[in-house]
C-alpha positions as CSV (number, residue, x, y, z in Angstrom):
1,X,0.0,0.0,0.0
2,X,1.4,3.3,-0.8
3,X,0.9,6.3,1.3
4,X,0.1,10.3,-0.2
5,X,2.9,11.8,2.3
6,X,2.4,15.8,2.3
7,X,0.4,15.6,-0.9
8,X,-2.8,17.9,-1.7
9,X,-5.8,18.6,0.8
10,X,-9.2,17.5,-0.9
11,X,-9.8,20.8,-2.4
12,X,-14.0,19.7,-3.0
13,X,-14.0,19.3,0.6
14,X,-12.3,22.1,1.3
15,X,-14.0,24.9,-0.8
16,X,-17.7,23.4,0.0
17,X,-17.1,23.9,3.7
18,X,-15.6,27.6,2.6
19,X,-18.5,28.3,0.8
20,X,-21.3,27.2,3.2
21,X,-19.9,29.1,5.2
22,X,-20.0,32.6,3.1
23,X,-23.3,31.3,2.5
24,X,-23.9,31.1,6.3
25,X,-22.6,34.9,6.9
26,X,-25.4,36.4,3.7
27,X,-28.0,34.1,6.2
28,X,-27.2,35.3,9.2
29,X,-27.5,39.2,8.1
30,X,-30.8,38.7,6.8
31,X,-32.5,36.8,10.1
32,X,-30.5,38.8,12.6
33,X,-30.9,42.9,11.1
34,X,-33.7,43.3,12.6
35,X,-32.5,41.5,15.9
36,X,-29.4,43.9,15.7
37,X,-31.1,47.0,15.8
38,X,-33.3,45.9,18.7
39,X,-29.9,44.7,19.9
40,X,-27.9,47.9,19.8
41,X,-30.9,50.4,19.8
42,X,-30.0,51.9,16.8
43,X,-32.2,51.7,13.5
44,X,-29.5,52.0,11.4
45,X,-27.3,49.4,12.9
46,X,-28.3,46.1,10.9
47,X,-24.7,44.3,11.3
48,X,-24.2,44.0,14.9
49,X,-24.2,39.9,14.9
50,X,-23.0,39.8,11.3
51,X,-19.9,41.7,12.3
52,X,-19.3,39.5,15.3
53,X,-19.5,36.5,13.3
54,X,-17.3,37.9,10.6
55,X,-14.4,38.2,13.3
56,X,-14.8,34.8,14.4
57,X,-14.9,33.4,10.7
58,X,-11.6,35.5,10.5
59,X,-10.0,33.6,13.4
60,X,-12.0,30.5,12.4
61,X,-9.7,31.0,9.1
62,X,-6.3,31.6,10.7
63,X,-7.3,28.2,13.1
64,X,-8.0,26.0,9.8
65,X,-5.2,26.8,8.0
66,X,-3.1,26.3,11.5
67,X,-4.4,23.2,12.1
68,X,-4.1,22.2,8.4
69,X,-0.7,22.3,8.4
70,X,0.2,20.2,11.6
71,X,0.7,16.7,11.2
72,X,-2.2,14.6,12.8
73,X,0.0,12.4,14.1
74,X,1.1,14.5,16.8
75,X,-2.2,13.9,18.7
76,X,-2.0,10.6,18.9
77,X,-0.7,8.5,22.0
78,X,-1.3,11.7,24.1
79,X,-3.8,9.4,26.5
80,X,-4.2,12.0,29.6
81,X,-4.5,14.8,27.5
82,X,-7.5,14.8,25.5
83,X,-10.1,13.4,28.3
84,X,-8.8,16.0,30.8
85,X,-8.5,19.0,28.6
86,X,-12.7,17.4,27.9
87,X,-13.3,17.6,31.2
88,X,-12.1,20.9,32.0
89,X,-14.3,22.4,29.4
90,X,-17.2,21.1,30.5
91,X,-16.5,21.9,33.9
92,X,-15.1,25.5,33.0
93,X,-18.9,26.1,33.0
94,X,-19.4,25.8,36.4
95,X,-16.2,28.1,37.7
96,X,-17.0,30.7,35.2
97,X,-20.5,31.0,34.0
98,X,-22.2,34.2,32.3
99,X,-25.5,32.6,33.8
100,X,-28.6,31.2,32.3
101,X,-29.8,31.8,28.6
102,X,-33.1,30.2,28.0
103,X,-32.6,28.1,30.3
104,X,-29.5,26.9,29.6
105,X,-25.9,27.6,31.2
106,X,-23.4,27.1,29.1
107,X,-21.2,30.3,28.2
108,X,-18.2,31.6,30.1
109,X,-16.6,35.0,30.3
110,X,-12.7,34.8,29.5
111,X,-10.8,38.2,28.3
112,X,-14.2,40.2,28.3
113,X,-16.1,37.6,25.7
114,X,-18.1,35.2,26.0
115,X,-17.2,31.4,24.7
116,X,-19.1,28.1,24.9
117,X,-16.5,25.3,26.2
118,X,-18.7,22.2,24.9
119,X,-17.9,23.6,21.5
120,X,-14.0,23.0,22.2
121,X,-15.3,20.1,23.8
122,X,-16.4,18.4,21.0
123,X,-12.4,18.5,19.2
124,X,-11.0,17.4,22.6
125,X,-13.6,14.1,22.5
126,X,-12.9,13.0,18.9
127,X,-9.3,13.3,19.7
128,X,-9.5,11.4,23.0
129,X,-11.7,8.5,21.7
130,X,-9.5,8.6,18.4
131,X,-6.6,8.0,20.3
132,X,-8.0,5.6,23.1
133,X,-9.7,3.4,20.3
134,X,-6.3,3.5,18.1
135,X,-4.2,2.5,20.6
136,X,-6.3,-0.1,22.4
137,X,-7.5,-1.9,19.2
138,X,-6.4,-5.3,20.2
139,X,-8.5,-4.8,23.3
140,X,-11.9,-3.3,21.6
141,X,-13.5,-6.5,22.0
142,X,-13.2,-6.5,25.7
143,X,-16.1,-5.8,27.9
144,X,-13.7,-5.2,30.6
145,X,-11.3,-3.0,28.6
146,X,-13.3,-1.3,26.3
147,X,-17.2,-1.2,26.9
148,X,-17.2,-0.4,30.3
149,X,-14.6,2.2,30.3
150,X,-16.4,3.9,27.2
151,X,-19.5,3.7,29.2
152,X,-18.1,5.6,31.9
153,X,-16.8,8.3,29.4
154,X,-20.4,9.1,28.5
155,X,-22.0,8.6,32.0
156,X,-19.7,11.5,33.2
157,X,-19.9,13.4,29.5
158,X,-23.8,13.6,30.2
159,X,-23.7,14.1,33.7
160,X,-21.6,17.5,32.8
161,X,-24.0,18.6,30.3
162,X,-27.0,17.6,31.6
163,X,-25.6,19.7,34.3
164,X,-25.7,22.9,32.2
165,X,-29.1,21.9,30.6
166,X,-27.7,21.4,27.1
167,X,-29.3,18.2,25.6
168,X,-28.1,19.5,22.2
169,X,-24.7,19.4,22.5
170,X,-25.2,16.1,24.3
171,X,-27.2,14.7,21.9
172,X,-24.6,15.3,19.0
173,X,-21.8,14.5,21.3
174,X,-23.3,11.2,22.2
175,X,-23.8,10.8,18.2
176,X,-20.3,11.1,17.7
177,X,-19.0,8.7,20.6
178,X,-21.5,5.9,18.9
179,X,-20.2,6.2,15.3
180,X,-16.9,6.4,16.6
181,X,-16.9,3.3,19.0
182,X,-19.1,1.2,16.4
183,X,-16.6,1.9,13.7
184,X,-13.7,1.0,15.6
185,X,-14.4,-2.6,14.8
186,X,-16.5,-3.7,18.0
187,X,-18.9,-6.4,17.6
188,X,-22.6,-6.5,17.0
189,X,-23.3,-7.3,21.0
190,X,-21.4,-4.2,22.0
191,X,-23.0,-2.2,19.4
192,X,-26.4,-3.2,20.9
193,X,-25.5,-2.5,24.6
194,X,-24.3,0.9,23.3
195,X,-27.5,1.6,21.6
196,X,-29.1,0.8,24.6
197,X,-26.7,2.7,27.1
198,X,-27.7,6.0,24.9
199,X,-31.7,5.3,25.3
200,X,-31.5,4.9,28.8
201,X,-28.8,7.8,29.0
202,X,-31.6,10.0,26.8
203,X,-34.4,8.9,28.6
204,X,-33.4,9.9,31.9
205,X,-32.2,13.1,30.6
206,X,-35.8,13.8,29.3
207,X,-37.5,12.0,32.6
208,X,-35.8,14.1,34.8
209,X,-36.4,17.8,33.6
210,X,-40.3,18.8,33.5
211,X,-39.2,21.5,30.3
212,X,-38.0,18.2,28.3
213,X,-41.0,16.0,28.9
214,X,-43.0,18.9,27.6
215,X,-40.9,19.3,24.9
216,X,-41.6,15.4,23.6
217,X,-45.2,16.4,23.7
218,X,-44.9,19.3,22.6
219,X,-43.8,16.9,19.5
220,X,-46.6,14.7,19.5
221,X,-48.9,17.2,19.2
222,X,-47.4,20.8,18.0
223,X,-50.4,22.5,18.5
224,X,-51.5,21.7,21.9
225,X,-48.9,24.5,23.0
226,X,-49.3,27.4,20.5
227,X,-48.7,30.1,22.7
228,X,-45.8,28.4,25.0
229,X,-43.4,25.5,24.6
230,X,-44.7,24.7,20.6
231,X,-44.2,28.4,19.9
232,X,-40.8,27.9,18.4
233,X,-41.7,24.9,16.1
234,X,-45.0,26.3,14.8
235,X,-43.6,29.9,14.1
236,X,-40.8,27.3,12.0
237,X,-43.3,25.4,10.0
238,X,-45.2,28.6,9.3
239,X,-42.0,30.4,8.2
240,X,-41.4,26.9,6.2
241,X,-44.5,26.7,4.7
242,X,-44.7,30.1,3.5
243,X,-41.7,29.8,1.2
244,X,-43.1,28.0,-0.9
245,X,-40.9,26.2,-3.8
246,X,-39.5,29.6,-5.1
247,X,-39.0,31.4,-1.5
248,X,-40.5,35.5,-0.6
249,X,-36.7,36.1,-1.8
250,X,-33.7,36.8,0.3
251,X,-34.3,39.5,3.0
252,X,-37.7,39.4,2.4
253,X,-38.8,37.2,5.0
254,X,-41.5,37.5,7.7
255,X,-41.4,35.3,11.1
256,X,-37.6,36.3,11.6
257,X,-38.9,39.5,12.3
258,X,-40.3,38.9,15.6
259,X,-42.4,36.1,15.2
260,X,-39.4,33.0,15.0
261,X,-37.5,32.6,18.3
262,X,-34.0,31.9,17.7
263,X,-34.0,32.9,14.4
264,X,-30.5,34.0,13.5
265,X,-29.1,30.4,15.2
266,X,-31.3,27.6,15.9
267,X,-33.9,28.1,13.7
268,X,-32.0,29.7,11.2
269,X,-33.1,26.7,8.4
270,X,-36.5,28.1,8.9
271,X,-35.2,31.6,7.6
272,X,-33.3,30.1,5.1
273,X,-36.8,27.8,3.3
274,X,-39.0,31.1,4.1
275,X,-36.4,33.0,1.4
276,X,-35.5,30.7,-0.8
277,X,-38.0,28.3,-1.3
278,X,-37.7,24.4,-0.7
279,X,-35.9,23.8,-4.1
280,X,-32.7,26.1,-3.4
281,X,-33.4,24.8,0.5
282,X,-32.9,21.0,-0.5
283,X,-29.4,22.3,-1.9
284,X,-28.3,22.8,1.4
285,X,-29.1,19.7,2.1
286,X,-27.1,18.2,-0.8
287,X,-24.1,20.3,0.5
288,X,-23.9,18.5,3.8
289,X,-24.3,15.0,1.7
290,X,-21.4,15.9,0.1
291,X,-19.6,16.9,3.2
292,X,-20.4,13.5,4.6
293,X,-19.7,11.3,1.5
294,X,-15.7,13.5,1.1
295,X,-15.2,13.3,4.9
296,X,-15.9,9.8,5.0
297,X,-14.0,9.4,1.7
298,X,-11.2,10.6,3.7
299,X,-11.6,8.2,6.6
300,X,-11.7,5.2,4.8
301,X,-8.3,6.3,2.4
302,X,-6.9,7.3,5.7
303,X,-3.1,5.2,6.1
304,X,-4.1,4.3,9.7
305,X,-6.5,3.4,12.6
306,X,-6.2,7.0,13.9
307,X,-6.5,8.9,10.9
308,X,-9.3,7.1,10.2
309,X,-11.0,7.3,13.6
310,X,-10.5,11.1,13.3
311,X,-11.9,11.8,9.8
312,X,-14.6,9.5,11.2
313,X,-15.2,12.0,14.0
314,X,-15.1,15.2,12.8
315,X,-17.5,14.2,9.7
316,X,-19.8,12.9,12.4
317,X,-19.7,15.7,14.3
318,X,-20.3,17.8,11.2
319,X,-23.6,15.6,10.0
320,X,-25.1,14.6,13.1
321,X,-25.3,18.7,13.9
322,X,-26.8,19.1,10.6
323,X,-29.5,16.7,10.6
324,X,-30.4,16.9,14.4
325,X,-30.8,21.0,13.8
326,X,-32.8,20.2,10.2
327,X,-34.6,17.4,11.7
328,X,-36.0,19.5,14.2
329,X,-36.9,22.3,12.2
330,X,-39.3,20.1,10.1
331,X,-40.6,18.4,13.0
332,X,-39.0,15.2,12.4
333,X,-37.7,15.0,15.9
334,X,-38.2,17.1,18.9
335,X,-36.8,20.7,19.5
336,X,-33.4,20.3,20.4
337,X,-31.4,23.8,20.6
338,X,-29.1,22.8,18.3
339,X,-27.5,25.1,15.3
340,X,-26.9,24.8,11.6
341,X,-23.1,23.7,11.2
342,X,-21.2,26.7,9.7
343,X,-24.3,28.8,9.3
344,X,-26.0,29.8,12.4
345,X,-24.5,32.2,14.7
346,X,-22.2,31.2,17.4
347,X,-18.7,32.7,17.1
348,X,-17.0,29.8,19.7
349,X,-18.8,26.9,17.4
350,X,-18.0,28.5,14.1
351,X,-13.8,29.0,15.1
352,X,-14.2,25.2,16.9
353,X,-15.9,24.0,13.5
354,X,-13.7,25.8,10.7
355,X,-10.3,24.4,13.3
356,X,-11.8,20.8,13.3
357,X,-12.1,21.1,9.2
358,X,-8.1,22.1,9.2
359,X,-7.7,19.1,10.9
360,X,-9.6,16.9,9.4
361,X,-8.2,18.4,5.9
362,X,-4.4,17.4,7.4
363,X,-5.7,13.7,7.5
364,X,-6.6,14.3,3.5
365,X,-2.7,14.9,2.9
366,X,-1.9,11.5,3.9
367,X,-4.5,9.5,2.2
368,X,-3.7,6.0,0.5
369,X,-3.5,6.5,-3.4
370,X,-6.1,4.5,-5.6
């Protein structure tokens, strides 16, 4: 087998990710103007968010092309690192907290800003299981060795982010963990008691907050709760349904203005069908298949266990966000909080994202030739 050393990134990948994310900036000023003038309480002042976001897509740029170049073998056999530098992000939360937003605590204040640890988080978990499923591939089969330990890793993982009411993050965490550990090479038995490990982990998480139980019926029956906890989703399927095929046109939308909670990050796919229409909308949709089917391109031409665990992880991470946030928007599963990969606002998950793409573009340099 012959090994690509130092050779090309995969340029597709590369300039879709680019792209969705300009993409993502033209969204974001058109559901979050109006929101930026209520914002700074001027009338005039229509960029407030999109100017934010535009310095962290600067230093999202600079962390890509970092991470890019660094070999991705230097993260491997670094055992203590990753899982503590995991935990110490999630439990930064707790030291430093900004307090509750909607309900949910999970910003800090560092250097007068605000960032959101389980965003870092995420990088820090691919690179620990990566590593931990690497180097103790002779021992994946082991209840003992493998299962139990792994099961511990997500018992604590939730516990931390249950803690700061983010079932999101959680969710799309626990997603990752699962691709991750099933395509390490375990066997079907483990696989199931995974499977079953993440019900029971979801169910309690739902069981034991009143807000989350609501939220499940909420998604049974959408218009039970008009007024309070199905307000979000039906102000999303009107704004969806009102786009039509063609879209009102961009900028010309109604329910961001107001009417759509959250429009400008987790509902931003709302915005996005109310403008363009379902037929430019289901393009977006393409875009993230062909993120998946290049990132995954890259994981199986990776030269080794680790690369391939990595690519593995980062494309997870990448999809699962995408169709938990779409998925919820069309009411295909409940309300989750969670936002549109490389288009929504968030300036800690957009810099975490665009570093995560450097990385997994570094794994592309090294891929087996065909």
């Amino acid at each position: 087998m012959k090994f690509r050393e130092r050779g090309k990134i995969d340029f597709p990948l590369a300039l879709t990710i680019f792209g969705l994310s300009i993409f993502g900036l033209l969204m974001l000023y058109s559901a979050s103007a109006d929101l930026s003038r209520y914002q700074t309480g001027n009338p005039a002042d229509s960029t407030y968010f999109l100017i934010r976001q535009l310095i962290a897509f600067g230093i999202g740029i600079v962390a890509w092309l970092f991470f890019q170049q660094i070999d991705y073998h230097i993260y491997a056999k670094r055992r203590w690192i990753w899982p503590v530098a995991t935990l110490v992000l999630l439990l930064s939360v707790t030291v430093l907290s900004k307090g509750s937003v909607n309900g949910a605590n999970r910003w800090v204040g560092f250097a007068g800003q605000t960032l959101q640890p389980s965003e870092l988080a995420k990088i820090t978990l691919i690179l620990f299981l990566a590593d931990w499923f690497s180097g103790s591939h002779k021992d994946i089969q082991s209840w003992k060795k493998s299962f139990l330990p792994f099961l511990v890793v997500l018992a604590l993982m939730s516990f931390l982010l249950l803690q700061q009411h983010d079932l999101g993050t959680l969710s799309v965490m626990l997603s990752i963990s699962l691709v991750m550990y099933i395509v390490s090479g375990v066997d079907l038995s483990k696989i199931v008691a995974t499977v079953a490990s993440l019900l029971t982990i979801a169910w309690l998480a739902i069981k034991i907050e009143p807000y989350r139980v609501q939220r499940v019926l909420t998604f049974l029956n959408s218009s039970s709760s008009l007024q309070g906890s199905g307000y979000q989703i039906n102000q999303a399927k009107i704004a969806i349904g009102s786009g039509g095929w063609f879209g009102r046109g961009f900028l010309k939308g109604v329910e961001k203005n107001g009417f759509l909670p959250e429009a400008h990050t987790d509902s931003i796919f709302a915005v996005i069908v109310e403008e363009l229409g379902f037929l430019r909308s289901a393009m977006i949709v393409l875009v993230y298949a062909f993120i998946a089917w290049r990132g995954m391109r890259i994981a199986r031409k990776s030269p080794d266990h680790f690369g391939m665990l990595l690519a593995t992880g980062i494309t997870t991470w990448f999809i699962a966000q995408a169709m938990i946030n779409i998925s919820a928007m069309v009411s295909l599963i409940p309300l989750t909080g969670v936002p549109l990969p490389f288009v929504s606002y968030g300036r800690t998950a957009l810099v975490a994202l665009m570093a995560a793409t450097g990385i997994l573009l570094n794994v592309s340099r090294f891929s087996t030739k065909d």
